[in-house]
N, C-alpha and C positions, 0 to 999 in steps of 0.2 A: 913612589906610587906608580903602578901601571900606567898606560896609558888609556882614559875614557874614551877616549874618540874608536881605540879599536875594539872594547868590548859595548859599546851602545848597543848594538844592533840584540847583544844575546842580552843585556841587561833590560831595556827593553820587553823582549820576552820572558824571559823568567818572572817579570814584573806583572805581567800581565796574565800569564800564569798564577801567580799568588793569589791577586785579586780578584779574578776571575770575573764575573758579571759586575762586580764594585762599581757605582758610578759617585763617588765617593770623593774621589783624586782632590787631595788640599791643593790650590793653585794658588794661592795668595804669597805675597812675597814673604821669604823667611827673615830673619833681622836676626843677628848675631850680637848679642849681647857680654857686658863682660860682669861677673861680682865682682867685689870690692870689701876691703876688711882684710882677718885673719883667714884667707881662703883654704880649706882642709889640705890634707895633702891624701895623693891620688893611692890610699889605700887599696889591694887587694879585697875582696869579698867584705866590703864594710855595709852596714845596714843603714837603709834611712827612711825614716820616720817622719813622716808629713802631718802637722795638726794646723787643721782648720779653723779651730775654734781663735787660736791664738795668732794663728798667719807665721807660723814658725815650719822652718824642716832642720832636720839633725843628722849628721852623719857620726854613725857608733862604729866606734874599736874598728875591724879589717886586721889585716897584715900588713907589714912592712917588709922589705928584703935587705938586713943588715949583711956584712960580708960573710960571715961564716952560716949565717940561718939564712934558709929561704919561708917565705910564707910565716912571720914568726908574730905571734898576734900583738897587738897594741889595745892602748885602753885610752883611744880618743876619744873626745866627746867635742862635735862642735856643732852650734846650732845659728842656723841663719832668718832674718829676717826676709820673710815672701815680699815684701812689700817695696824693700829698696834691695832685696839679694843681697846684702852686707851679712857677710859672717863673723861668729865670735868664736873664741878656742876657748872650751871650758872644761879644757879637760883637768886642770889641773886646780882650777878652784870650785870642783866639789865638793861635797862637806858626807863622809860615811856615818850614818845615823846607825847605832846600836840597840837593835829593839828591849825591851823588857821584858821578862819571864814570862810574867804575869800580867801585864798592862799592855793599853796600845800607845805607848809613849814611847821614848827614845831616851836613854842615857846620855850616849858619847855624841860628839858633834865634833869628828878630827877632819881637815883636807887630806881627801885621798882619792885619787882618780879610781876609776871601777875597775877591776881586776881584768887581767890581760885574757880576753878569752876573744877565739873566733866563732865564725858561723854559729852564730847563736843566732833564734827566732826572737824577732822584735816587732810590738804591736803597740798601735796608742788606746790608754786606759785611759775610760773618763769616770773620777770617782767625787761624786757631790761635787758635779759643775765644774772639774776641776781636770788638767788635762795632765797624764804620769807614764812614762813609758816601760813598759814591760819587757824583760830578755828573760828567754827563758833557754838553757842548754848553751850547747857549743863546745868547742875544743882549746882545752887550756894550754898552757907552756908547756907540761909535761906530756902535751899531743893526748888529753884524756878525752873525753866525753867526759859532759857536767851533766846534771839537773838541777842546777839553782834556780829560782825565780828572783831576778835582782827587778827591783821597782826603782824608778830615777822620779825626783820633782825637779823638771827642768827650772820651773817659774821659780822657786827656792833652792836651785841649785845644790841636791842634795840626791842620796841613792842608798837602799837599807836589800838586806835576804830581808825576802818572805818567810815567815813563820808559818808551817802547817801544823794542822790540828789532829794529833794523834800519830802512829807509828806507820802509815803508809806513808810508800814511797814509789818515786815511778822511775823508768829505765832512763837514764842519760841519752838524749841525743843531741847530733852534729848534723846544723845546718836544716832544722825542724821546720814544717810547717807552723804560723803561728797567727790566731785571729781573736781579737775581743771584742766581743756583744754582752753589753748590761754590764754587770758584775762578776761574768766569768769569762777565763780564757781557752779556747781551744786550741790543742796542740797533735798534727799529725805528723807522721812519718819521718823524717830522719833518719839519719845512720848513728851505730855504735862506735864507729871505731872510723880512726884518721886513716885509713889504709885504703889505696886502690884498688888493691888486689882482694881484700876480705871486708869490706866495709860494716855487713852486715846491717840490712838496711830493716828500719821500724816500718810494720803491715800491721799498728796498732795507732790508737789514738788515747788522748785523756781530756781530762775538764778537770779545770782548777778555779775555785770560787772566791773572792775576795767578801769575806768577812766583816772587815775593818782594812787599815793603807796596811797593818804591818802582817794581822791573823787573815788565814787561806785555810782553805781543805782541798783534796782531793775528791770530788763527785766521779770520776772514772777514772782509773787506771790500767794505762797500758791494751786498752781493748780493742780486741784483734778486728779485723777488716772483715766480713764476710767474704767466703770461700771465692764467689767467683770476683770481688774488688780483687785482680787478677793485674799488677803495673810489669810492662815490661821488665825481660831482667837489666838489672842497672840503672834502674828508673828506682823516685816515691816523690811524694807529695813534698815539694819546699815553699808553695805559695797559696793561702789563705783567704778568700774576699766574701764579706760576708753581704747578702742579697736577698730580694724578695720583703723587706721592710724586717732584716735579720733574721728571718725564718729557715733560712739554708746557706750554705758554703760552699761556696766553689772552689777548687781546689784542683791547681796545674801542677804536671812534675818535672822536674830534673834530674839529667843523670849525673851520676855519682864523676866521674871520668869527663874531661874536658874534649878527648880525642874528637868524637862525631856529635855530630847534630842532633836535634831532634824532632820529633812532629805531633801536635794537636792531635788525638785520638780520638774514637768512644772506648781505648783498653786505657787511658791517663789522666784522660778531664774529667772528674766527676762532679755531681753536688750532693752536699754532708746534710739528710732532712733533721734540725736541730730538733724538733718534737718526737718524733720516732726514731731519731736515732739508725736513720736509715741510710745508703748512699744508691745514687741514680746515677747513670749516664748522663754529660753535659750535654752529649755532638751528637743527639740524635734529633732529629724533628727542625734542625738549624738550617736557614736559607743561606749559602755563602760557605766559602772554604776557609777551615780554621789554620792559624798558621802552621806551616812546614820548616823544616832546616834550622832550627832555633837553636844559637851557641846559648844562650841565654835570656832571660825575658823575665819583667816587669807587671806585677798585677795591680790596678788599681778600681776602686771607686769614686766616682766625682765626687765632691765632698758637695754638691750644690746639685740635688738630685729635682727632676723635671716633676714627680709625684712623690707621692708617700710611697708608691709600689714601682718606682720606677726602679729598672735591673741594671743598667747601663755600667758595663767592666770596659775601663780602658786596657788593652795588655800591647805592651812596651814593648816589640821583639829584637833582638839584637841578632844580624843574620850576614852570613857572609853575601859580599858583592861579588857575581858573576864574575868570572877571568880576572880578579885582582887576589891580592892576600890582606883584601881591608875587609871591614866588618863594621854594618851601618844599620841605624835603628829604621825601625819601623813600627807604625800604629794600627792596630786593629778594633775597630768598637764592634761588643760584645752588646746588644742588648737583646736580654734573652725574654724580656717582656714587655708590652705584647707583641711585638714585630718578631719575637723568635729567629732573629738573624744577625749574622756576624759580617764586618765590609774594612775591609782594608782602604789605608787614607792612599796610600801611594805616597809617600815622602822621602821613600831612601835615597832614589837618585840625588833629592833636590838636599838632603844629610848628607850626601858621600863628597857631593859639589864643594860644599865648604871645608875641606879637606881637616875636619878638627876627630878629635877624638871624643867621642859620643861613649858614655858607659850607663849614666843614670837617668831616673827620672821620677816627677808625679805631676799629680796632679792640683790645678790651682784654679776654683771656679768653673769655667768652661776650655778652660786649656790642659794640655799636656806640655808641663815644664822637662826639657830633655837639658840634662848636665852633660857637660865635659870638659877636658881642659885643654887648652892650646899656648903652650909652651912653647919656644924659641930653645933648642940650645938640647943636647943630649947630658949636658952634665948642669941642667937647671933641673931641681927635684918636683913633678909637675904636681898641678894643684886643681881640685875643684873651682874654677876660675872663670866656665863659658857659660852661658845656658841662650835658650831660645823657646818660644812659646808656639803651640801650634794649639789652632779650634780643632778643637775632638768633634763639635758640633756641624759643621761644614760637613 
């Protein structure tokens, strides 16, 4: 690693740049924690899934890089306890429920881990009280594009396809935006195809309604963006957070291509009006600067909201360190009501400090739980293994 002492001065500045008027700055001591159990192992592009109701997070599928495949998807499943961070590996004591033609029952009940697919949208479903997580899309072995809706009951350790109702069908996408409010799910933007170069990216959306756990319909399909929802080229919608007491969607993009960065816009950030059916600019009317330079980033909701209408988006950024080749998280609160302002916490110095490798995160109460792992050894295979807690609140 570089040396900190000789880029301070620009880190420093660039920092202060970000935040810009933020009087924000978390100064409280950090505490580097370790989990314990079957700790994940440090998949490529895996999904995870936070439920509050139960105190549980899950880390789904990603890639692996076996010797002859790079990026080659897996079908993990491992789900850890918020309360003591001990994780369990369940991937392999699944149970694949067979729905019924005709009923909302289930036939077969074989152990079968869930089929090997990446970058699939993954969102928590709550159905009668009951918490079920959702994947919908993504890119299988044969580098396809899917649209399956696969449902998981984590609590009974079980995972079925959705059954829709009738002969529509909607476009396959890779790496989709994905959010659920009541009994349906929203799904935007995506790409068609595994390819840098052609990706072909989704400037549509749908809505899929749960029925019953196993019967869906399709309520929209594939519906295209109005003319001027305009996302840079190389850009679309991969993150979902639904706001306002569920009444709209916020919705941040990602580009397709790893090379450059990216930055918080009013042509990226929108919000989706779920009654009208309408989309608005996020980053207008906002006090404070939205984040720049983003290799990557994290959208959440406090699961322990301050009112019934409170708006409060944690977003997670993953940004490179000034004059080093290292890449450290950062925290932005979004509350877009009624302070209409966004404030950077200022913690990447105090993230780069502990020289660990920072990839994930969510949220737990009044904190942002940030994962990574800190491994000894270039031929130890590294593991979802560190985490550490920051007030979002401060």
């Amino acid at each position: 690693m570089p040396s900190k002492d000789a880029t301070s001065s620009t880190w420093a500045q660039n920092v202060e740049e970000r935040c810009q008027t933020s009087n924000t700055t978390n100064d409280s001591i950090i505490h580097l924690k370790m989990a314990t159990g079957e700790c994940p192992p440090y998949n490529n592009f895996a999904r995870f899934v936070s439920d509050p109701f139960d105190k549980k997070i899950y880390m789904i599928r990603g890639t692996k890089n076996y010797k002859d495949c790079i990026n080659w998807p897996t079908s993990d499943f491992y789900a850890c306890d918020t309360s003591s961070m001990t994780w369990t590996n369940l991937t392999n004591h699944l149970k694949h429920l067979n729905p019924s033609e005709s009923a909302d029952f289930f036939y077969e009940r074989e152990i079968k881990p869930l089929p090997c697919v990446s970058l699939s949208g993954a969102t928590l479903l709550r159905i009668e009280n009951s918490s079920y997580i959702a994947l919908f899309g993504g890119c299988n072995e044969a580098a396809k594009a899917t649209s399956e809706l696969i449902i998981v009951d984590p609590k009974n350790r079980q995972w079925w396809t959705a059954k829709f109702k009738g002969e529509v069908r909607v476009s396959p996408r890779i790496n989709p935006a994905v959010v659920a409010i009541g009994d349906r799910i929203y799904i935007f933007g995506g790409h068609r195809k595994f390819d840098v170069w052609d990706q072909q990216p989704c400037h549509s959306y749908s809505v899929a309604q749960c029925l019953s756990k196993v019967n869906w319909q399709w309520l929209t399909c594939d519906h295209p963006y109005p003319d001027w929802v305009q996302l840079p080229p190389g850009q679309c919608f991969k993150w979902a957070c639904a706001l306002y007491d569920d009444t709209k969607i916020l919705l941040t993009p990602y580009r397709h291509a790893d090379e450059e960065a990216i930055d918080f816009t009013p042509e990226n950030c929108f919000f989706f009006h779920i009654e009208h059916k309408s989309f608005e600019t996020a980053t207008t009317n906002i006090i404070g600067a939205f984040p720049r330079d983003i290799r990557w980033h994290l959208l959440y909701r406090p699961p322990i909201p301050v009112s019934k209408f409170d708006s409060t988006v944690i977003m997670c950024c993953f940004i490179d360190v000034p004059g080093t080749d290292d890449i450290a998280p950062e925290i932005w609160k979004f509350s877009s009501t009624p302070e209409q302002k966004i404030e950077c916490l200022g913690i990447m110095r105090k993230m780069w400090d502990l020289d660990s490798d920072f990839r994930g995160a969510f949220c737990i109460d009044d904190k942002v739980r940030i994962m990574g792992s800190n491994q000894e050894g270039r031929e130890v295979r590294w593991k979802w293994n560190t985490y550490l807690d920051i007030n979002w609140k401060k």
